[in-house]
C-alpha positions in Angstrom: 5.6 -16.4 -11.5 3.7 -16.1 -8.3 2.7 -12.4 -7.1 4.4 -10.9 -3.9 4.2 -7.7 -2.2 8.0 -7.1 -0.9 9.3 -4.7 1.9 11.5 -2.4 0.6 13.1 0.0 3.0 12.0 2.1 6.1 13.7 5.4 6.2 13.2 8.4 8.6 11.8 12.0 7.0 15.1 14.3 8.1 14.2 16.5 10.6 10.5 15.1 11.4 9.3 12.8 13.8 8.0 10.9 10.9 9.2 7.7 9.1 8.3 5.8 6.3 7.8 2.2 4.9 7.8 1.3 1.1 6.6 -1.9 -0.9 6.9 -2.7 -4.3 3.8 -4.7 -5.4 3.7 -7.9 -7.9 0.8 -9.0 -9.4 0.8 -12.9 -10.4 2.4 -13.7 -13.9 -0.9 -16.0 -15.1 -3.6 -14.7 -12.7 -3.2 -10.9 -11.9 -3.8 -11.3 -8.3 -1.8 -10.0 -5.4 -0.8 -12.2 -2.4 -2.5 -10.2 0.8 0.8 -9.7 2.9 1.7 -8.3 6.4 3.7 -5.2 6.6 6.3 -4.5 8.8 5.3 -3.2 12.3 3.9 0.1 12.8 3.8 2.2 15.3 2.0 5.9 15.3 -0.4 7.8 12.8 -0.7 7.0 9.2 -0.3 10.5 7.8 -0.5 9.6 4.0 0.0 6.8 1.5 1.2 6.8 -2.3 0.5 4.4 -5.2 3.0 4.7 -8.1 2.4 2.5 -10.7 5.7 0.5 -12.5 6.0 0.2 -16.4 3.4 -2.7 -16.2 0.3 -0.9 -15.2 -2.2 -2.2 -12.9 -6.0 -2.2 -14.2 -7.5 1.0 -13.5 -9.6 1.8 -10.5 -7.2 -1.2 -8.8 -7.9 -1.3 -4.8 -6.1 -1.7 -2.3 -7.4 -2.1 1.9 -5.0 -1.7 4.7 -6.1 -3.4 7.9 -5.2 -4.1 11.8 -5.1 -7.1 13.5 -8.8 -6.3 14.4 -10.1 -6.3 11.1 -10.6 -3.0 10.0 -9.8 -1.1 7.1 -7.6 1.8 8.3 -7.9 4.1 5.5 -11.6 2.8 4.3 -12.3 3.6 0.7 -9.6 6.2 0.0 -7.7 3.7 -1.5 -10.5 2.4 -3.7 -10.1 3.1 -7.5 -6.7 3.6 -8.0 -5.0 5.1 -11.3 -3.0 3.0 -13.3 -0.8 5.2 -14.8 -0.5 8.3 -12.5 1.1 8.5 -9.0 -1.3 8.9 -6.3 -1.5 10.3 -2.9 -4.4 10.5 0.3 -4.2 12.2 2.8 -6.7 10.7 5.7 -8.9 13.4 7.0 -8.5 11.9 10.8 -4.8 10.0 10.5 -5.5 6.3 12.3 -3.0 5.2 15.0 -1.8 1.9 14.2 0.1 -0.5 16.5 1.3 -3.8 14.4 1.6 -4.8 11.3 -1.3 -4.1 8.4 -2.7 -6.3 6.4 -2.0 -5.2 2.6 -4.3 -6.4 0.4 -4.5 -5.6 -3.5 -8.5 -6.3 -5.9 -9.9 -5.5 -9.0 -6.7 -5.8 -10.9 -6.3 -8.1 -14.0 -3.2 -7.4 -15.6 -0.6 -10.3 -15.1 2.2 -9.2 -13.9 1.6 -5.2 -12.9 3.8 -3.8 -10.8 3.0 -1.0 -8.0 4.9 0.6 -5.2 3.2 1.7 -2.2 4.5 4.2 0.7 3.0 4.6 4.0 4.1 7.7 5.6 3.7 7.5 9.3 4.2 9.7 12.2 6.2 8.6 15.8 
């Protein structure tokens, strides 16, 4: 089966002028590779992301680069070398504005078939 990377569900944070946006992750059932996708449109600071990975694991020290419709990686390397097993959070030391969608991209993994969720918190 081909890999995907899915929108799940935007929420709001109760009481916050912050919202979130969650994707579950699907590596390739032959090749391990992740399609690069477009998120949905975003619209204020990126205040943190979190990896979780599913009950198949990724490859460890998996990355992952978020970028704008100029090119650039949002979050540069904090999302480099990713745990496969354990949830992970970063928490950008100067939060980029974003207006649009991202580019999600997924390298370095080689397990067919892993499975990771990803959550962008963002603020309005």
């Amino acid at each position: 089966m081909a890999g995907s990377i899915v929108f799940v569900r935007q929420g709001d944070v109760p009481g916050q002028n912050v919202y979130y946006q969650e994707y579950l992750m699907t590596a390739d059932a032959a090749a391990g590779t992740f399609p690069t996708t477009s998120s949905m449109p975003i619209n204020g600071k990126i205040l943190s992301v979190v990896t979780k990975p599913g009950a198949t694991q990724p490859q460890a020290a998996y990355d992952i680069t978020l970028s704008d419709s100029d090119g650039a990686n949002v979050m540069g390397t904090t999302l480099n070398d990713r745990a496969a097993a354990a949830a992970e959070k970063v928490v950008p030391a100067v939060p980029p504005y974003v207006i649009g969608p991202l580019s999600i991209a997924v390298a370095n993994n080689n397990v067919n078939s892993a499975v990771v969720t990803l959550k962008i918190i963002i603020e309005r």
